[in-house]
N, C-alpha and C positions, 0 to 999 in steps of 0.2 A: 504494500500500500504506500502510494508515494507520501511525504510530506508536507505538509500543509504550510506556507509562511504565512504570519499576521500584516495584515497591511494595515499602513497607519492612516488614520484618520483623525483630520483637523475637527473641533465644535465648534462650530460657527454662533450659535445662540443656545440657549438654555431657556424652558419655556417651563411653568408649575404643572403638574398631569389637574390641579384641581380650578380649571377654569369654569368661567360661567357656561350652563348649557346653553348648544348652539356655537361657543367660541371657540376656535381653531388658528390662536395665536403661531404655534409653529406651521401649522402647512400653510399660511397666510404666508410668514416670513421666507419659506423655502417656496411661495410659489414666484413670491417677488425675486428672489436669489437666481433662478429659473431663467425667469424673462431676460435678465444680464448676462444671460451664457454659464452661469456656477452650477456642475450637476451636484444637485445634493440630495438627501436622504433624511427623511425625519425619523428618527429609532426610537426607544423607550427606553430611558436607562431606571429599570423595575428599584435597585438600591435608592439611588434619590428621587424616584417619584418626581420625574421629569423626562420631558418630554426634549431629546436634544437634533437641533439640525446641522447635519455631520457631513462633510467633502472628503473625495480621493484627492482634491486637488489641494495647490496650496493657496491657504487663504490669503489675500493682497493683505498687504504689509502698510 
């Protein structure tokens, strides 16, 4: 079975998982992130109870 490497990913934002119903703070910010060219990904990081929008790329400086 070959070996797997970790690819690093940048956070781009941090969002609370306990928003108002109906509110979609992160895939708001990742759809605007989108429209600029930045491919990203909204995940669930389950430990902090947060919602983070994450890049393969790197994030401008």
């Amino acid at each position: 079975m070959p070996a797997t490497t970790a690819q690093a990913r940048a956070v781009l934002e941090r969002f609370p998982a306990g928003g108002p119903r109906g509110s979609w703070p992160a895939e708001e910010y990742a759809a605007a992130q989108r429209a600029h060219g930045t491919d990203v990904q909204v995940v669930m990081d389950l430990v902090s109870d947060q919602f983070l929008v994450v890049t393969d790329d790197t994030p401008p400086q």
